[in-house]
DRENDRENVEX-306312 format. One record per residue (C-alpha): residue number from 1; residue in three letters; y, x, z. Coordinates in steps of 0.2 Angstrom, whole numbers, plus 5000, padded with zeros to 4 digits. Layout:
BEGIN
seq / type / Y / X / Z
NUM / ALA / Y / X / Z
...
This chain:
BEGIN
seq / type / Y / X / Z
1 / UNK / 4974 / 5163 / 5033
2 / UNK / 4967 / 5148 / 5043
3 / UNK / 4982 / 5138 / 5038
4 / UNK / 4978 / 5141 / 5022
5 / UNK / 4963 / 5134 / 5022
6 / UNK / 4969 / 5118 / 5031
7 / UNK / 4977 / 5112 / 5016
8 / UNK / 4968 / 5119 / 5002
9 / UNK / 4949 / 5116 / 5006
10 / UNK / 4940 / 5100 / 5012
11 / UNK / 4929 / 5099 / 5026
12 / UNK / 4932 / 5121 / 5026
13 / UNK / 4942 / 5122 / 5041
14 / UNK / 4937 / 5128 / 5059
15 / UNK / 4952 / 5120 / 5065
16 / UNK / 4945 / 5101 / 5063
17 / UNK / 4955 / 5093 / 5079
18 / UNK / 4972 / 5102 / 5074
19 / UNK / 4969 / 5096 / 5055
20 / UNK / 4965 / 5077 / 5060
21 / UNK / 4981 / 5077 / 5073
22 / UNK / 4990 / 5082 / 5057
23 / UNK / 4981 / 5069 / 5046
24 / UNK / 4984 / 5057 / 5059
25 / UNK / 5003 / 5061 / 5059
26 / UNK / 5005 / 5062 / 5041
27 / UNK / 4997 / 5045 / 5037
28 / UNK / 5007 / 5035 / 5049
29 / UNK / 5022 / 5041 / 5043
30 / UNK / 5016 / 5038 / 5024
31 / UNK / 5009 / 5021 / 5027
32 / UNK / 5022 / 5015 / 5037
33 / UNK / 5034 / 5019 / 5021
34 / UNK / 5020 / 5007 / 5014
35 / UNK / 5022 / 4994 / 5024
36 / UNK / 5042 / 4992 / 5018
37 / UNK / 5039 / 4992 / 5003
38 / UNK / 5042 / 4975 / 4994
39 / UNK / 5026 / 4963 / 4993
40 / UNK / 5016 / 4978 / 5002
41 / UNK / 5010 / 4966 / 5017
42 / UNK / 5007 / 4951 / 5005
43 / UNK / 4995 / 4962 / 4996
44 / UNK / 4987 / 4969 / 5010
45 / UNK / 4982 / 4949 / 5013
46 / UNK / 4979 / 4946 / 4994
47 / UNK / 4969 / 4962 / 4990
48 / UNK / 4965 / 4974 / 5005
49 / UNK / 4957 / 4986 / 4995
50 / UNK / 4971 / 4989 / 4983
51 / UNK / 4982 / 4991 / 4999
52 / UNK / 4967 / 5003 / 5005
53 / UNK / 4969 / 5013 / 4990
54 / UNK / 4987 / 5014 / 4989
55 / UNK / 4989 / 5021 / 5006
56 / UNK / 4973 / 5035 / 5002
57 / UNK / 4987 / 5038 / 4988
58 / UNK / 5001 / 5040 / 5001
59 / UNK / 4992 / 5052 / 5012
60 / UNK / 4982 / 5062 / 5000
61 / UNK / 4992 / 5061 / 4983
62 / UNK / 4998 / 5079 / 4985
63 / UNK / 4979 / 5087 / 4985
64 / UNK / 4973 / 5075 / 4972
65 / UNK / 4989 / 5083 / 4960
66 / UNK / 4986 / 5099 / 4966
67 / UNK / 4968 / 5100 / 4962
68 / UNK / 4971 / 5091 / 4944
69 / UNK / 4984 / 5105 / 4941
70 / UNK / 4972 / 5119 / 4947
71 / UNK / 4957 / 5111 / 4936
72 / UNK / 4946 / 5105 / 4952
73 / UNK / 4939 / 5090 / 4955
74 / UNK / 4953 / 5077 / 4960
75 / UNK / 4942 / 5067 / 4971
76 / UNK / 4935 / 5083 / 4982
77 / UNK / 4946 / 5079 / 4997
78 / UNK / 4937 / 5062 / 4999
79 / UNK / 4920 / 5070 / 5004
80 / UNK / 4929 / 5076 / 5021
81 / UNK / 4925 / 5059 / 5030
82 / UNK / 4933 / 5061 / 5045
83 / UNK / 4949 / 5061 / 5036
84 / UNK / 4946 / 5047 / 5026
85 / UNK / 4939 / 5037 / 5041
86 / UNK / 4954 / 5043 / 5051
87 / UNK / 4966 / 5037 / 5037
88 / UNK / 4958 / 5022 / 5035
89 / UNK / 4959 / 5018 / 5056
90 / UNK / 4978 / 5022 / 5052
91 / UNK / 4981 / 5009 / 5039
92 / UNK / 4972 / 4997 / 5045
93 / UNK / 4980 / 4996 / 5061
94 / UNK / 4996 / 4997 / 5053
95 / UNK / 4992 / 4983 / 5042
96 / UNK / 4983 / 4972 / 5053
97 / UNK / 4985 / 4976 / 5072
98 / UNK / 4992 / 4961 / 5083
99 / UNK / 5008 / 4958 / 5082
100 / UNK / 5010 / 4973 / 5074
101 / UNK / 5010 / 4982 / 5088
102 / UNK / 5005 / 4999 / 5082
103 / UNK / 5018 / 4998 / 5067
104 / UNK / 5034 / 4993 / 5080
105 / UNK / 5026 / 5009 / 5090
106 / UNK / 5027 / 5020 / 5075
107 / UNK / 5044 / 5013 / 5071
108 / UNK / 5053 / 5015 / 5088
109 / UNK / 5065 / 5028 / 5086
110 / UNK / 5062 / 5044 / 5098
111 / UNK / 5041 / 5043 / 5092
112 / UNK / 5047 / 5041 / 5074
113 / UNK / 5057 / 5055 / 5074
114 / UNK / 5044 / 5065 / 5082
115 / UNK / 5033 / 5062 / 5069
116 / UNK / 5045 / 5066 / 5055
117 / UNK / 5048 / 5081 / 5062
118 / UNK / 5029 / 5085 / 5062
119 / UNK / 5027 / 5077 / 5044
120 / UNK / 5040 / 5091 / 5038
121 / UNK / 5030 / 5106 / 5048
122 / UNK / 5014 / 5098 / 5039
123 / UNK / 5025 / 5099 / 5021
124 / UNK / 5033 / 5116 / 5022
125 / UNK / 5012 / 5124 / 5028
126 / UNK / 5007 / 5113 / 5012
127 / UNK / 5020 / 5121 / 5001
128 / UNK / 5015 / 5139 / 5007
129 / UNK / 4996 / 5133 / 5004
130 / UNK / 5001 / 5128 / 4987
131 / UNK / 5009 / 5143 / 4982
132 / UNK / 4995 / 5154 / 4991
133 / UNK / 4981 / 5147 / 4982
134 / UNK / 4989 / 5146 / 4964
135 / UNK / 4994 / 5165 / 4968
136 / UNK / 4974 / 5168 / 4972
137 / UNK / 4971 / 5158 / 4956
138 / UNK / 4984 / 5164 / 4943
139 / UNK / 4990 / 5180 / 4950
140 / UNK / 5006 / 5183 / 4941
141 / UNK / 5007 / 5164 / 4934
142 / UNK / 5025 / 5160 / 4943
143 / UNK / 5027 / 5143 / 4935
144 / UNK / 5009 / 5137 / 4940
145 / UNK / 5012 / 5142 / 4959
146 / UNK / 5029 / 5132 / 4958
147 / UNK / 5021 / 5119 / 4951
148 / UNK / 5006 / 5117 / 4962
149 / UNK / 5018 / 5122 / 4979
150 / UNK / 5030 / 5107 / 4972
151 / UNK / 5017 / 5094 / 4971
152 / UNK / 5008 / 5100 / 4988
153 / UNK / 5026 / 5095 / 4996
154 / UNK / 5031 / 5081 / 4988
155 / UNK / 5016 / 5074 / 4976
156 / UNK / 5015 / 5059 / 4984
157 / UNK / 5034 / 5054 / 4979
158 / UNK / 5029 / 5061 / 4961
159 / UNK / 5015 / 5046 / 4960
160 / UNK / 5025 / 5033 / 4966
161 / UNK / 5026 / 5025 / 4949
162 / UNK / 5008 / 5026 / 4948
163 / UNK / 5005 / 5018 / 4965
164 / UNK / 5018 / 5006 / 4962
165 / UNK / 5006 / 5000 / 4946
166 / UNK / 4993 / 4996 / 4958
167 / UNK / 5005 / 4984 / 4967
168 / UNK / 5008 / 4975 / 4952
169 / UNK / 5027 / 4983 / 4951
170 / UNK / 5033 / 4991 / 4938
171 / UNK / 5051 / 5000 / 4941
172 / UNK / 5054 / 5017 / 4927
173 / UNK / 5070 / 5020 / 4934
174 / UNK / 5064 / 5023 / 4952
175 / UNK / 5054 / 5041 / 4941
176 / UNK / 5056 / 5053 / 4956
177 / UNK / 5059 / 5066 / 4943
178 / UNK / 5073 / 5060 / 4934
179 / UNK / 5081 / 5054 / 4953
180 / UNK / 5073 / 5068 / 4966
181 / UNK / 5076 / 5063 / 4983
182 / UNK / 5078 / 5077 / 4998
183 / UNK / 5062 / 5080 / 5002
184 / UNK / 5056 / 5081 / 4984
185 / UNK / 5070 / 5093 / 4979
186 / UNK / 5070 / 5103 / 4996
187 / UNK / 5049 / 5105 / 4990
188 / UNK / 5055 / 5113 / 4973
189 / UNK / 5068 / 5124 / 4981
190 / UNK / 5054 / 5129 / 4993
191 / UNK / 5043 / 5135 / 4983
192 / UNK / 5053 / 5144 / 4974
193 / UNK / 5057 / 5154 / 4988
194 / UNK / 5039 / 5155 / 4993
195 / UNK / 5033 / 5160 / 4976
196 / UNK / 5049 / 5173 / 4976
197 / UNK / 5038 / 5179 / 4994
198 / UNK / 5022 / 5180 / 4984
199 / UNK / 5026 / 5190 / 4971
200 / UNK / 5034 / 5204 / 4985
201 / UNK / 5052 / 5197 / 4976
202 / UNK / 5059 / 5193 / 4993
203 / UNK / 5060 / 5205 / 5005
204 / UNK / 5053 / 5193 / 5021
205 / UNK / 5039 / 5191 / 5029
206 / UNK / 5027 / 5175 / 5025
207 / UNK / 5029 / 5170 / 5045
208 / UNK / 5047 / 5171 / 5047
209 / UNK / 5049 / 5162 / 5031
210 / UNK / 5040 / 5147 / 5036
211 / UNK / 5048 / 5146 / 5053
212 / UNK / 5065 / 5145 / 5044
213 / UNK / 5061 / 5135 / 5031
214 / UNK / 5052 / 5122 / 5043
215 / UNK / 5068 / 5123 / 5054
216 / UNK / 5080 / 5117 / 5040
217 / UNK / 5066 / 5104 / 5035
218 / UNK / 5066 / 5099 / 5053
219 / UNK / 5086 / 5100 / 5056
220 / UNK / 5091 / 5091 / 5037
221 / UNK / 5076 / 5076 / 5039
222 / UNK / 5079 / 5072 / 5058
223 / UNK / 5097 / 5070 / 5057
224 / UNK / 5095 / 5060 / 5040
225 / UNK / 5082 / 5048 / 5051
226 / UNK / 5093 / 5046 / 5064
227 / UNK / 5109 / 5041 / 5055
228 / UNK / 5100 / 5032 / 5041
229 / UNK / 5108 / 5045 / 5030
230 / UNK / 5103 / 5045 / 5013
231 / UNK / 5117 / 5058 / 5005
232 / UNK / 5107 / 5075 / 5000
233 / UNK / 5112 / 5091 / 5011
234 / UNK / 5110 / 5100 / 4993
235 / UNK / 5123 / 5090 / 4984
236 / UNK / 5140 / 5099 / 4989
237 / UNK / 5130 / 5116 / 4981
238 / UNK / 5123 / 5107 / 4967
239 / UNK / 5142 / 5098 / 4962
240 / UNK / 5150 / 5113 / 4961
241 / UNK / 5135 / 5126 / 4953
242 / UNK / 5128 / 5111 / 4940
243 / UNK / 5147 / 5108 / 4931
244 / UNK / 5145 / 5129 / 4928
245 / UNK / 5128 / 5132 / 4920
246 / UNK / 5123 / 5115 / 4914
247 / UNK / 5143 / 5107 / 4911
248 / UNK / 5147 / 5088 / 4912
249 / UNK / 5149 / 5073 / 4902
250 / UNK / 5166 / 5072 / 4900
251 / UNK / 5174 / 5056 / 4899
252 / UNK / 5186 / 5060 / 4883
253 / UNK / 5168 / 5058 / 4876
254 / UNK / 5161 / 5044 / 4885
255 / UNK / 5177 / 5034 / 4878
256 / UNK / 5178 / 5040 / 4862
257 / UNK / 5159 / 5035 / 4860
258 / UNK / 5163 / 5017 / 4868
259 / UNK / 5180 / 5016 / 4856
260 / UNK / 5169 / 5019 / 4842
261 / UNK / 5155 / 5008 / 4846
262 / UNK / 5166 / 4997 / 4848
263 / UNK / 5175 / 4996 / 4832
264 / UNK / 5158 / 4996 / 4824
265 / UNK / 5155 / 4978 / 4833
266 / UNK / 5173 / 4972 / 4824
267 / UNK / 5168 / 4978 / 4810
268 / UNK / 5152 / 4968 / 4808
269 / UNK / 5159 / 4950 / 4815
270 / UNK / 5159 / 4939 / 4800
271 / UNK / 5176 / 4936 / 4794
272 / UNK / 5182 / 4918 / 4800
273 / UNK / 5181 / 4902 / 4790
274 / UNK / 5199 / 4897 / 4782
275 / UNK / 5208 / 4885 / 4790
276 / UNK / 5213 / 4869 / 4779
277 / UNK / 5227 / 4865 / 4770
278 / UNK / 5238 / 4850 / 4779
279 / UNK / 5233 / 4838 / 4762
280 / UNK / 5214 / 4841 / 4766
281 / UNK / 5216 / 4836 / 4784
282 / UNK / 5227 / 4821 / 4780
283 / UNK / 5215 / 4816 / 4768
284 / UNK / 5201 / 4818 / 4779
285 / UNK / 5211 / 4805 / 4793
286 / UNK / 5214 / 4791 / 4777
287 / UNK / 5194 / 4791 / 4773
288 / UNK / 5191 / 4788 / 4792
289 / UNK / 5203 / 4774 / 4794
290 / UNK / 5195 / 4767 / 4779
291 / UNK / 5178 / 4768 / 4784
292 / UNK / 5183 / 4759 / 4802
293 / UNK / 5192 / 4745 / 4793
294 / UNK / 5175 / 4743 / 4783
């Protein structure tokens, strides 16, 4: 149950070198993401606290959603000062280190994939926790254990278009909902599975589950990293079960809609002016001839 605890309570767990190793790791990952982010470095010049608070937003997004979802107090994870201190060392050498020294560290290849590999351990313990506490909370309330598991693993993309506000950006169309990257969907199919664990609806043990879970996150994200690969390991499933249960749009529509929109447009063009008669225009050349010989 130490795990647990870990990623539920602030300032609660025994385990406090372990749980800043994993702060550490998850915050140089996060604010590295930051850092490439367009007008991120000119904003940590123009406004370093509103840099400040959007990396606190990258590394502890997912708690602040889960304790707003579970009706506690959003800001509770900030009274753990070693975190926030720890954070805070991260971002500013990130941000501000010489020759950015620490950032090119964090991006050379072999260490950053050593980290994403430890960022998704740290995700798939933080789903679990999710789903744990809600069940402690709500014990038969499936949808608010997959709620609070999802935004556990992947709250920080769901605030993006918050955090992107405080940068002075604002991009709808990037909603993580309505375009779910990998991580964010793998976090929802995650926590079905673990909330399917809780409820004694699948027959594995809690430990096994996480080991093979972590080892897909693991396999899936380190191979994406490596080949810069940005094509979802859910989407040949997904093309052929979504066309089934949920159809498609189909393109008789699409043009029929477009043929029909169209029409409308011809429709409402103004007719075009007639064209003169051959006298009119010949009697408009005598009256300009005349007015020159004037």
């Amino acid at each position: 149950k130490g795990h647990f605890q870990t990623s539920t309570g602030a300032g609660k767990n025994p385990q406090i070198l372990f749980f800043q190793i994993k702060i550490k790791n998850y915050c140089s990952i996060f604010t590295g993401y930051l850092m490439n982010e367009r007008g991120a470095v000119e904003m940590s010049r123009k406004s370093p606290f509103a840099s400040w608070l959007c990396a606190m937003l990258h590394c502890f997004g997912s708690y602040i959603l889960a304790d707003l979802l579970l009706g506690e107090p959003p800001i509770a994870y900030f009274s753990n000062n070693s975190s926030v201190i720890l954070a805070t060392a991260v971002w500013y050498l990130i941000f501000f280190c010489p020759m950015n020294l620490f950032y090119k560290c964090v991006s050379f290849l072999p260490v950053k994939l050593i980290f994403v590999a430890m960022k998704e351990v740290v995700r798939v313990r933080k789903i679990a926790a999710g789903v744990h506490h809600a069940h402690h909370r709500y014990h038969h309330g499936w949808f608010i254990m997959m709620a609070t598991g999802w935004v556990k693993g992947s709250g920080v993309a769901l605030m993006s278009n918050f955090e992107q506000l405080l940068r002075g950006i604002w991009k709808p169309e990037t909603n993580e909902i309505l375009r779910m990257s990998f991580p964010t969907k793998a976090s929802l199919y995650g926590t079905i599975l673990f909330t399917l664990q809780q409820t004694r609806w699948l027959p594995i043990s809690e430990a096994n589950l996480i080991f093979f879970f972590t080892m897909f996150m693991i396999i899936c994200k380190v191979f994406m990293t490596a080949t810069h690969s940005h094509a979802s390991p859910f989407a040949p499933v997904e093309s052929f079960i979504c066309p089934v249960f949920f159809g498609y749009v189909s393109s008789g529509h699409s043009s029929h809609h477009h043929n029909q929109h169209g029409a409308s447009h011809e429709v409402s063009h103004p007719p075009p002016p007639p064209a003169k008669s051959k006298e009119e225009l010949n009697e408009g050349t005598r009256k300009r001839k005349a007015k020159k010989a004037e």
